[in-house]
C-alpha positions as CSV (number, residue, x, y, z in Angstrom):
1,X,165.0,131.7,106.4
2,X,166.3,133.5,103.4
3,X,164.3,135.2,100.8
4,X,165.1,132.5,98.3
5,X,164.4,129.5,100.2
6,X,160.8,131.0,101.0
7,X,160.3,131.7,97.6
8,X,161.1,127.6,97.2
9,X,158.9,127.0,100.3
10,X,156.1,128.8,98.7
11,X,156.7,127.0,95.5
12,X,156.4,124.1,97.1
13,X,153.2,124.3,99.1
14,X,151.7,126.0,96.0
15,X,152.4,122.6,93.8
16,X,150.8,120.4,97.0
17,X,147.7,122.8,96.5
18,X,147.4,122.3,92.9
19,X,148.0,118.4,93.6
20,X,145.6,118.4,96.6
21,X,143.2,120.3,94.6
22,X,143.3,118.0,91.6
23,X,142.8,114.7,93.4
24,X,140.2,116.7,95.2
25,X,138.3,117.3,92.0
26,X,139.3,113.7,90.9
27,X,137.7,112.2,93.8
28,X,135.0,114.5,93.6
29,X,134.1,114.0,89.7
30,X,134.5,110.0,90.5
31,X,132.0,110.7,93.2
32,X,129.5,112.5,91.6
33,X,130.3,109.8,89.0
34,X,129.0,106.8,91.2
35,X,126.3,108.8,92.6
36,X,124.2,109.5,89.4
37,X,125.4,107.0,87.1
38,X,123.1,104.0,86.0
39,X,123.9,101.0,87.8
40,X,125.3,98.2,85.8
41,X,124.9,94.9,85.8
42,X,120.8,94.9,86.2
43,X,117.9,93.1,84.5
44,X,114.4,94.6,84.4
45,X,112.1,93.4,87.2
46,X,114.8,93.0,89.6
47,X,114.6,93.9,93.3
48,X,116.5,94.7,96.3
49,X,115.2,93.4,99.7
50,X,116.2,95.4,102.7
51,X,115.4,93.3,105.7
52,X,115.2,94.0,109.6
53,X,119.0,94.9,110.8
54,X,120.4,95.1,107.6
55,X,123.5,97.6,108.0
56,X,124.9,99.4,104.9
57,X,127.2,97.2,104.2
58,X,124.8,94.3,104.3
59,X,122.7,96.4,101.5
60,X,125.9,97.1,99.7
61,X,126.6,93.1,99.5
62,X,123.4,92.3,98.5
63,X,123.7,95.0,95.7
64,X,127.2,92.8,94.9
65,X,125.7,90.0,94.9
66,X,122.9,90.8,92.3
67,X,125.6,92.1,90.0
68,X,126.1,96.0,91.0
69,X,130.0,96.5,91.6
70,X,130.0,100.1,91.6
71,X,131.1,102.1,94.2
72,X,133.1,101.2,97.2
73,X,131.8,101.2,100.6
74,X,133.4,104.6,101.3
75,X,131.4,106.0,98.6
76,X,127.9,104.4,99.4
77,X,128.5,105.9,103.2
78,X,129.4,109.3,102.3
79,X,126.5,109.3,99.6
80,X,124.2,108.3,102.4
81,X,125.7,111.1,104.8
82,X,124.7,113.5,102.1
83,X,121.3,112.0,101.9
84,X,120.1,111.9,105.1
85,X,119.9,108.7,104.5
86,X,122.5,107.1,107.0
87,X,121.1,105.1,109.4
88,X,117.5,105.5,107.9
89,X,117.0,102.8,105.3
90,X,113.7,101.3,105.5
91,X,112.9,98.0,105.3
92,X,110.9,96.8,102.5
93,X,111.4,95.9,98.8
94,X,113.3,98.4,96.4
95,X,112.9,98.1,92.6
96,X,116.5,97.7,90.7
97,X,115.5,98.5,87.5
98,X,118.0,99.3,84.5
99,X,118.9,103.5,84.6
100,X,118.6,103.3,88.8
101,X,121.1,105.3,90.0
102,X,122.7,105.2,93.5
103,X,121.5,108.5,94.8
104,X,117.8,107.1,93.4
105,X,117.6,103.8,95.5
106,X,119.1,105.4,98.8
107,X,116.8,107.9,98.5
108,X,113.9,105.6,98.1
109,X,115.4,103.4,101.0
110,X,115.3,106.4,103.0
111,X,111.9,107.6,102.1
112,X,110.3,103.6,102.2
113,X,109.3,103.9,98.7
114,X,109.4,100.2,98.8
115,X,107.7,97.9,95.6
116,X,104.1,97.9,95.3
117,X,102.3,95.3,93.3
118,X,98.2,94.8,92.6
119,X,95.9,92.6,92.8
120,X,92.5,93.1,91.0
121,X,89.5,91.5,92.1
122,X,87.2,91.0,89.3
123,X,83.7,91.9,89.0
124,X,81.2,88.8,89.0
125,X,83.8,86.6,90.6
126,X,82.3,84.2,93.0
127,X,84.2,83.2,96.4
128,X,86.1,80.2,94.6
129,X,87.2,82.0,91.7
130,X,88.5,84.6,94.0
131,X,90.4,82.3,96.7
132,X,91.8,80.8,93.6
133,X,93.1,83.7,91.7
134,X,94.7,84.1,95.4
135,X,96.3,80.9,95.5
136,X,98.2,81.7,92.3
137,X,99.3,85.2,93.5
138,X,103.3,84.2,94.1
139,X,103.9,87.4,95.4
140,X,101.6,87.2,98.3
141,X,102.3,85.2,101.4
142,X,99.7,82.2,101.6
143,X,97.6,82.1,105.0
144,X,94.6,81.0,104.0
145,X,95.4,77.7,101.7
146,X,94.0,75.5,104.6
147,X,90.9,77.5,105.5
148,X,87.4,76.5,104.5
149,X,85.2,79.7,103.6
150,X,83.7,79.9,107.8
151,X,87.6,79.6,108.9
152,X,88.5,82.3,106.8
153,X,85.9,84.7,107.5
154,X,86.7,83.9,111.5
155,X,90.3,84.7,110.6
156,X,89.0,88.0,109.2
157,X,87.1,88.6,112.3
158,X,83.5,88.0,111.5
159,X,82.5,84.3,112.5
160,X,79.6,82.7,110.9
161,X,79.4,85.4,108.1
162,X,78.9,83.9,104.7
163,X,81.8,84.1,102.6
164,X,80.3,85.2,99.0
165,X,79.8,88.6,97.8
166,X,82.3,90.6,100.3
167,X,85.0,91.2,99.0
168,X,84.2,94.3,96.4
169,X,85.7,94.2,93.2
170,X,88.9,96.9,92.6
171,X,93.1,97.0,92.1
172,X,94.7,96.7,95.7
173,X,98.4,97.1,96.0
174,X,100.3,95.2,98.5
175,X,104.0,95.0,99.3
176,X,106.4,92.3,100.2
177,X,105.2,90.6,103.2
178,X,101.6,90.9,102.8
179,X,99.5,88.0,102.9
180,X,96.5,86.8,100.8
181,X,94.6,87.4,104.2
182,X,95.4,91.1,104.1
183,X,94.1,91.8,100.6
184,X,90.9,90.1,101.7
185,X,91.1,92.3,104.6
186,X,90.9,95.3,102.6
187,X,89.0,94.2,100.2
188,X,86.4,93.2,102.9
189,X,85.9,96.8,104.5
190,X,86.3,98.5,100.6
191,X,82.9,96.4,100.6
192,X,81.0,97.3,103.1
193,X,82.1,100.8,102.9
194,X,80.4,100.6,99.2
195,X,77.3,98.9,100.6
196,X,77.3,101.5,103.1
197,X,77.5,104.3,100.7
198,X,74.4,102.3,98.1
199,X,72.5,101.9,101.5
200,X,72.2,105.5,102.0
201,X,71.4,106.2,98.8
202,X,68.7,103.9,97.7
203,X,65.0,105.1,97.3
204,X,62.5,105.7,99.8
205,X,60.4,102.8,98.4
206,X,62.8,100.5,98.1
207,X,61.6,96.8,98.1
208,X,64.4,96.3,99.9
209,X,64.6,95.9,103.4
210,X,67.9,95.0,104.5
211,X,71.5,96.1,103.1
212,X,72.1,92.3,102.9
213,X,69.2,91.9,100.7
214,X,70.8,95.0,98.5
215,X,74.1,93.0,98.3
216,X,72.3,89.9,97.4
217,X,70.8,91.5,95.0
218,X,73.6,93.3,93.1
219,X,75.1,90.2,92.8
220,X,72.9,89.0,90.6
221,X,72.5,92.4,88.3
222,X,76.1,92.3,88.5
223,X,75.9,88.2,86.9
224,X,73.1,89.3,84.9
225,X,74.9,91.9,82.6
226,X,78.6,93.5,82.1
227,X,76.5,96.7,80.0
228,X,76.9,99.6,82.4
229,X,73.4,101.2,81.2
230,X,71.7,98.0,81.8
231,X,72.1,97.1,85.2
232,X,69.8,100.2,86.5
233,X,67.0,99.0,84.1
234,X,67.5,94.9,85.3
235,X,67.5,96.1,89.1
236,X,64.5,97.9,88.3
237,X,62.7,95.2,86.8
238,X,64.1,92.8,89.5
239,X,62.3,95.5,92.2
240,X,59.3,95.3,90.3
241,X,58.6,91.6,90.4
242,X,59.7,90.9,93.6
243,X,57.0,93.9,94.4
244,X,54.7,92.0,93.0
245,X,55.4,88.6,94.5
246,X,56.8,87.5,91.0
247,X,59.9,84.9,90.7
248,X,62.5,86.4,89.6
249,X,63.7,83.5,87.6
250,X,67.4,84.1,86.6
251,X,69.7,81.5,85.3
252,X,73.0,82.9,87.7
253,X,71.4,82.0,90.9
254,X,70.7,78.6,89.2
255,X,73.9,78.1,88.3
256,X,75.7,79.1,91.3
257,X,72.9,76.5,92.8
258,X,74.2,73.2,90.6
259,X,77.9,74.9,91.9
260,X,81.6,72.9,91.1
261,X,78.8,70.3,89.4
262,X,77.9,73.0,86.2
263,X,79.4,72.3,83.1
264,X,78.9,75.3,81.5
265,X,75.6,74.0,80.1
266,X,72.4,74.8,81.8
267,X,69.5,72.5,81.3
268,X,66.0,71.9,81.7
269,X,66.6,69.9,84.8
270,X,68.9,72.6,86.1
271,X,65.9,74.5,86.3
272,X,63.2,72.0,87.9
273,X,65.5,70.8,90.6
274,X,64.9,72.4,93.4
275,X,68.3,73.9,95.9
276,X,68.1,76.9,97.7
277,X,69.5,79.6,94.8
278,X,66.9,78.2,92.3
279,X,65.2,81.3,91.6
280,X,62.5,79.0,89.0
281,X,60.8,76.9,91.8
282,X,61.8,80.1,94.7
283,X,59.8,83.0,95.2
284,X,62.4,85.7,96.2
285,X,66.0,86.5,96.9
286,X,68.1,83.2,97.4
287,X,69.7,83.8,100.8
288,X,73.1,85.2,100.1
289,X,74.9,87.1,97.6
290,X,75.6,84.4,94.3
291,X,79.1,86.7,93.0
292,X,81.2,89.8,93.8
293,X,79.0,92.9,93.1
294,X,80.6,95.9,91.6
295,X,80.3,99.6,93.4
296,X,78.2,100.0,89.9
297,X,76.4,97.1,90.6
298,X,75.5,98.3,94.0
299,X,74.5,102.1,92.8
300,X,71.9,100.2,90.3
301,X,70.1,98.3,93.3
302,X,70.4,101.7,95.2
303,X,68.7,104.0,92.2
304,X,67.0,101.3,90.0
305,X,65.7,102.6,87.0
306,X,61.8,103.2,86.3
307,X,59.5,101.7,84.1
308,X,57.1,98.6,84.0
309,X,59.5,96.0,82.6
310,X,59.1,93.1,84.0
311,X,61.0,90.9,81.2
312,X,64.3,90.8,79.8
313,X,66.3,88.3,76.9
314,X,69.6,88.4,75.5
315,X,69.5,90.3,71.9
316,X,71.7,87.3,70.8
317,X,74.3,89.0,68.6
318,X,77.2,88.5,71.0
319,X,77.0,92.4,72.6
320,X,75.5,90.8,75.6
321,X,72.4,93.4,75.2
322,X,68.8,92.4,76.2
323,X,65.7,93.2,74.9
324,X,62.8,94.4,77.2
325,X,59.7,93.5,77.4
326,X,56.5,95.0,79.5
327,X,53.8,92.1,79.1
328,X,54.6,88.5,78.3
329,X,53.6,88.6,74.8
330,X,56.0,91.3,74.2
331,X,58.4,88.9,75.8
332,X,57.6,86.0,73.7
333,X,58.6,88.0,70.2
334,X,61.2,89.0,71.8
335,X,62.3,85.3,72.0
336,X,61.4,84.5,68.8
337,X,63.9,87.1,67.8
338,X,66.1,85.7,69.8
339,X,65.7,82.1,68.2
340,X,65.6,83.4,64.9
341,X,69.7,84.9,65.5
342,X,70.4,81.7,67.6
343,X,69.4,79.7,63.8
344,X,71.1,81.8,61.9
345,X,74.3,81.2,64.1
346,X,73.9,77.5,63.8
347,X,73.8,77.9,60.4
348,X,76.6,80.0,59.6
349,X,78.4,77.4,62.0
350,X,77.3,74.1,59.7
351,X,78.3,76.3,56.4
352,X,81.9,77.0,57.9
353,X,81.7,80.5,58.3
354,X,83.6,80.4,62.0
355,X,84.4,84.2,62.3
356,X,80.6,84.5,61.8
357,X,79.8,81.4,64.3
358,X,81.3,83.3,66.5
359,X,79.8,86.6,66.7
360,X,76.6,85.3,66.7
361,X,77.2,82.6,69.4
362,X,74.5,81.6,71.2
363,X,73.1,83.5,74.3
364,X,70.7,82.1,76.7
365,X,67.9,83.9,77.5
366,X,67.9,85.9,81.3
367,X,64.6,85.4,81.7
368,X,61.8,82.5,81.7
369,X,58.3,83.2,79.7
370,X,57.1,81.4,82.8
């Protein structure tokens, strides 16, 4: 070969390089491209669902079919290769939010960083407010929808266990897949953990003897008040008279007593009709928790607070306060003072002021005179 034609030959192989090299950058930029860049095409709050045997391509259709035309195939393989990710997406549901990026969902495939919602239980909710806030959950799977309360707690594994008060209040996150059966699960041992934890804690001279009796009662602190300094100074005064033999005469074990039958009205004959909860014509704990106690709720009963209080009635102002009283005269002002804010209510009602009707809406009192 002549000096001249390998000086063409060179030429030649040098312009392939610079072409080679420039679709090599081309593809490379385009690659880097798809990798990082927003995906198109999405709404906010919607998902990806990567089920069991779902190949790559099957993730990549799915992605086509929700609007994402980004990327060839090619591309979403080698981006996996470089991820680690090949062959290692989880199964589970990914979120496909507007600004996700290619490289940001394989890598959460990879890593099962899958969708997690909540579910909070609230404090003070009774069994049927709970299984119904359940029912309405549309992101849980429904196992329970044909259970009465003893089927379900035999599904949970404890047969013949009364349903109310134990399931403790808090956010649980689930995934796709997870079943209303499963949060109560958790929500179930997060409970007697708690109870556990109030058990060990409570004072040598408890009145209580049982930690049953310490759930039952933090139910009813936990009905009896939403003020987080109040509940030690009600379980207190709850200790006290069930010391001394006293009733402990609280309108929420009434009420959960009447049951689907209360209208949100609690009257005289509420009160003189006898059922197992009535805390009026019962001396002592009714025989199973009346709501969901709080871990708060459950500290209270554990450390109640001191004193000689052995009367309480709502301040009437809306704040959801008491007053406390020590003797039964002390109580009996205390009422009066009561009445007097409950008249004033009425008659800021029957002069129109609503705004004011409403802030000083009437309370009824938490504890008899009786």
């Amino acid at each position: 070969m002549s000096r001249k034609s390998g000086r063409r030959l060179g030429g030649f192989l040098f312009v392939l390089l610079l072409i080679a090299a420039g679709v090599g950058a081309y593809l490379w930029q385009r690659y880097t491209s798809f990798a990082d860049a927003p995906l198109a095409g999405l709404e906010p709050g919607e998902s990806l669902v990567v089920e069991r045997g779902d190949s790559l391509p099957a993730i990549v259709r799915k992605l086509r079919a929700a609007g994402v035309h980004e990327g060839e195939l090619v591309e979403w393989r080698a981006l996996a290769r470089q991820l680690g990710a090949a062959g290692k997406l989880q199964v589970g549901e990914y979120a496909l939010g507007p600004g996700t990026s290619p490289r940001e969902l394989l890598i959460a495939m990879r890593d099962g960083k899958v969708v997690r919602r909540r579910f909070t239980i609230v404090e003070g909710w009774n069994i049927r407010e709970l299984r119904a806030a359940l029912a309405r959950a549309k992101d849980l799977e429904q196992e329970t929808a044909g259970l009465d309360d003893a089927a379900l707690m035999k599904a949970l594994g404890h047969p013949g266990q009364h349903a109310e008060g134990r399931f403790l209040p808090e956010t649980y996150l689930f995934t796709r897949g997870d079943s209303d059966l499963d949060v109560l699960r958790r929500a179930y041992q997060s409970m007697e953990k708690a109870l556990a934890a109030a058990w060990e804690r409570r004072v040598p001279d408890s009145v209580l003897k049982t930690p049953e009796e310490m759930l039952v009662l933090a139910s009813i602190v936990e009905k009896e008040t939403g003020i987080a300094e109040e509940r030690p100074r009600i379980a207190g005064l709850f200790e006290r008279r069930l010391q001394i033999g006293m009733r402990l005469q609280t309108d929420p074990t009434v009420i959960y007593g009447v049951g689907t039958n209360y209208d949100g009205n609690l009257r005289k004959v509420h009160l003189t009709t006898d059922t197992p909860y009535n805390t009026y014509t019962r001396a002592g704990l009714p025989p199973t928790p009346i709501a969901m106690p709080g871990a708060d709720a459950l500290q209270a009963v554990a450390r109640p607070q001191r004193g000689e209080e052995l009367y309480f009635v709502a301040v009437g102002d809306g704040s959801g306060r008491h007053l406390f009283a020590r003797t039964l005269a002390e109580h009996e002002a205390n009422v009066q003072r009561y009445l007097q804010k409950y008249r004033q209510a009425r008659a800021a009602e029957s002069a129109g002021s609503r705004t004011q009707g409403r802030q000083w809406r009437c309370v009824r009192m938490r504890a008899s005179s009786r």
